[in-house]
N, C-alpha and C positions, 0 to 999 in steps of 0.2 A: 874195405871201404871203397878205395881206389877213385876212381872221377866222378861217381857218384855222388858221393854227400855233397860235390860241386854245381851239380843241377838247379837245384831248388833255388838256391840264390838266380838264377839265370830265366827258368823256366815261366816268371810270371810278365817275360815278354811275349809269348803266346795268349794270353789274353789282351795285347793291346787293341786288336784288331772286333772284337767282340766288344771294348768299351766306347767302339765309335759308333758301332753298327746297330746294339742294344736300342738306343733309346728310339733308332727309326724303324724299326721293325717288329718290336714287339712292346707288349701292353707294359707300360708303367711298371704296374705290379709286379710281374714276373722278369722282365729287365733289371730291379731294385735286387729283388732274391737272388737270380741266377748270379749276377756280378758282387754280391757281398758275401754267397757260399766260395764264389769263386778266389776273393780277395781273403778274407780269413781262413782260405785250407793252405795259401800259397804262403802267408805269413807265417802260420804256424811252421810250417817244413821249412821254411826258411831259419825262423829261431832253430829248431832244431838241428839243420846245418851248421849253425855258427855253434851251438854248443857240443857238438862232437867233435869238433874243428879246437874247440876251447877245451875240452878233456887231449887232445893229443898234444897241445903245445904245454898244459899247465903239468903234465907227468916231466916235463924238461926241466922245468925250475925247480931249481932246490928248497927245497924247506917247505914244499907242497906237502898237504895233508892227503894225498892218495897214497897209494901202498908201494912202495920203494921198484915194487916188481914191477909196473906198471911203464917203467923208462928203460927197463933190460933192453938190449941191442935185439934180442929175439920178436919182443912187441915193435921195437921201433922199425924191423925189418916186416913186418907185417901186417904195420897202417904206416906207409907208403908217402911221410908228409915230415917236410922240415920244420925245426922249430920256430923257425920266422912265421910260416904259416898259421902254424896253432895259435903265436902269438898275438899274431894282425888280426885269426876271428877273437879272439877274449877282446882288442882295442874294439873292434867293432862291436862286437856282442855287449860290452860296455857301452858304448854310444847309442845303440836300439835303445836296451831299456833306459837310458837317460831320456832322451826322443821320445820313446812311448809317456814316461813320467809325466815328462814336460805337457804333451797333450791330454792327459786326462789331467793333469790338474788345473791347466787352461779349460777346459770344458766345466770342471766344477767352479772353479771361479766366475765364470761369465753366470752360472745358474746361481751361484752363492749370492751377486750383485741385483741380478736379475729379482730374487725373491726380497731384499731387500726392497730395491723399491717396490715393488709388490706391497710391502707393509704397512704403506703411509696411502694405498687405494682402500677404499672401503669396500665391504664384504670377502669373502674366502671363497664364494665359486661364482662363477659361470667368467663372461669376459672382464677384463680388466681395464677401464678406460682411465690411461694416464693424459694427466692435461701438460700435454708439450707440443707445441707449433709443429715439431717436425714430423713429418709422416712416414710412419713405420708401423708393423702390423708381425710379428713373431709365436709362434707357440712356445710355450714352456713348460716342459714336461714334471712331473712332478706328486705328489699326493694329495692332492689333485691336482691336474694338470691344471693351466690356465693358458685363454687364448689371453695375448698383451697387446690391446692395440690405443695406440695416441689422437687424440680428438685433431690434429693434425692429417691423419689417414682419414679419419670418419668425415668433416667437412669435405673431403676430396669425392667422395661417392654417394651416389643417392642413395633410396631405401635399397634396392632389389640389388645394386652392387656390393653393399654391405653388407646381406646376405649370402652371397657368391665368397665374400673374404671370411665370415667367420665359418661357413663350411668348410672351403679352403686347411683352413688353419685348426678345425675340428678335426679334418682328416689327417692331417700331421700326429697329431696327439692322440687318437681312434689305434692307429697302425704302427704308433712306436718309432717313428720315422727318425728320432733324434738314436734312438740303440742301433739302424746301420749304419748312419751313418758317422757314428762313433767309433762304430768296428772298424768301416774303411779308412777313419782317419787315423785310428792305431794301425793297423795291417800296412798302411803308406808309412808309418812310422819305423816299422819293421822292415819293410824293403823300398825302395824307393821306385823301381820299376811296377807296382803298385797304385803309383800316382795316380795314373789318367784312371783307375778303378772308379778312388776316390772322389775325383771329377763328375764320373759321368753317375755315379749314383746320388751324387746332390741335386744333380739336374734331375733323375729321372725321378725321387723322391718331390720334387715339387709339380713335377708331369704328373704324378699319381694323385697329389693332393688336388690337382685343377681337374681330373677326371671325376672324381666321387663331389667336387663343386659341381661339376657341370651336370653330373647324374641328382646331386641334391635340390638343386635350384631347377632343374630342367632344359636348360637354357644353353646351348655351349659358346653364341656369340656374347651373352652377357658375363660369363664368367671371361671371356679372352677381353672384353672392353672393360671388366674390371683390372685385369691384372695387366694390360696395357695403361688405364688413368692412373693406377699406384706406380707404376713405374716413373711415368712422364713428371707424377710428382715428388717424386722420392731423388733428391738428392745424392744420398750418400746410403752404404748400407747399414747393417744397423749395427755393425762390429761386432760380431761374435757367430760361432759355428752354428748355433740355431737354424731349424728352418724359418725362412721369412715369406710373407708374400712376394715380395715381387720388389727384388733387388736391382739398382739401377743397371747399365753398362748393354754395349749391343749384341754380346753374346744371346746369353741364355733367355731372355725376357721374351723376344725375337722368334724365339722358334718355339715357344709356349705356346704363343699365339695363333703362331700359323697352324702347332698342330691343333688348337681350340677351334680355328674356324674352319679347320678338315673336318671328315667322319670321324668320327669315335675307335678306337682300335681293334682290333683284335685282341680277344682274350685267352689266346693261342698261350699256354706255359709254354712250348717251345719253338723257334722261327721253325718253319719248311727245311729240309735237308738239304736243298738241294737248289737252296736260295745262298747270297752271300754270307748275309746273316745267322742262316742254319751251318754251314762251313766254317765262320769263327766262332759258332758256338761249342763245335765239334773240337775244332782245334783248341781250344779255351779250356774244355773240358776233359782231355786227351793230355795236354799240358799240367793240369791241376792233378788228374789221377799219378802221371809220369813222376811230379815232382813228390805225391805220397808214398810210392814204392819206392825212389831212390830215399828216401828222408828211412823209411824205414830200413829198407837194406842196410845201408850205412849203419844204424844202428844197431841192428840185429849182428851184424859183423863186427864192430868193436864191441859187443857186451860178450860175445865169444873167442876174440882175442882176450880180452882183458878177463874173461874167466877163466881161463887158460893159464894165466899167466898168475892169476893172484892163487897162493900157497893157502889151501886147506887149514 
């Protein structure tokens, strides 16, 4: 096994540099993908670091249900790790999946609440208009999906803005946008060098939904003056992982815009090689493969020690 199976926890600091550079240099769409294959190959090797890590330390303890041969001085001379160690992945490897728990059952819940009130609006498709002063405008994904927007949001826009927000939030729900980024919110669950992943595919995911507005309505300063007037009005955000239109604070709202009232992007799947962008994608991608061959090494090396070692 040796330093390897230590990689993967390590190596999803190599995409940090691609989760800043993604969303300026490449189209929405393929920014969203590239960074959420990249965040759930790193998660997975990462679990599977901590469970190999979690089979060398549980052959220590006594009264384990693995096979008595498995703690011989011969195995323990040739995965190369104290028992402190094995133990600290099983603490940890127990706090992921508590973590991961924790966040999808917060995801269902906010959808569980969500379709709630859904029940007390009249009809079962198209938008949903709740009557609450506060302005807010969210997709929620579902069988059938529904756009949810508050006669609070709708007073804030005129006709052809309101247009621009249920495209918007059509293209949320069209493209599955709430399934990446659920993955990345589990995968940040799973390693914490992850995070800025996370981050930057919420943003890029609402970047993507204001391009297919601006390609639907025609328009790309009316879509950036809509998702500028819902912001200015929008208080507070709407509390929950959902994508929304246009959530208050000076970050991200901010540079929606400005890319709205740019040209349109390139539809390029991949940056230029030979650009910034193209070099952290390289390294992103170079990191992400690194961390699959060490996750498998490691493994393929204790299924062959420990086959070794367990009696016929």
């Amino acid at each position: 096994m040796g330093v390897f199976v230590f990689l993967p926890l390590i190596l999803p600091l190599t995409a940090l540099p691609i989760s800043r550079l993604a969303a300026q240099h490449l189209h929405p769409r393929a920014a969203t993908r590239l960074m959420t294959t990249i965040s759930v190959a790193m998660a997975l090797c990462s679990a599977v670091c901590l469970g190999l890590l979690g089979v060398v330390g549980t052959a220590q303890i006594p009264g384990n249900p693995l096979p008595d041969s498995w703690s011989d001085p011969e195995v323990r001379a040739a995965v190369p790790f104290h028992e402190e160690v094995g133990t600290a992945a099983l603490i940890a490897l127990a706090l992921v999946l508590l973590t991961v728990a924790a966040t999808a059952l917060r995801h269902l819940r906010v959808r569980v609440r969500a379709r709630r009130v859904l029940s007390t609006v009249p009809g079962t498709t198209g938008p949903a208009v709740t009557r609450d002063e506060e302005p807010y405008a969210y997709a929620l994904p579902g069988r059938p999906g529904r756009i949810v927007v508050s006669t609070g949001m709708l007073d804030s826009l005129d006709e052809s803005e309101r247009r621009a927000l249920f495209a918007h939030e059509q293209a949320h729900l069209t493209d599955r946008h709430h399934r990446v980024r659920l993955a990345t919110q589990l995968a940040s669950a799973v390693n914490p060098f992850l995070r800025p992943l996370q981050h930057a595919v919420a943003y890029t995911t609402e970047r993507w939904a204001d391009e297919e507005a601006a390609a639907a309505v025609g328009d790309r300063r009316l879509t950036a003056r809509a998702v500028a007037k819902a912001a200015l009005v929008s208080h507070r955000g709407p509390g929950h992982p959902l994508p929304a239109f246009a959530a208050p604070g000076p970050g991200p709202v901010p540079r929606r815009i400005a890319a709205l009232l740019g040209p349109a992007p390139d539809d390029a799947p991949w940056p230029p090689a030979r650009s910034p962008a193209g070099l952290a994608a390289m390294v992103a991608a170079a990191g992400t493969a690194a961390s699959a061959l060490s996750a498998l090494n490691a493994a393929v090396a204790l299924l062959l020690v420990l086959k070794a070692a367990t009696p016929l």
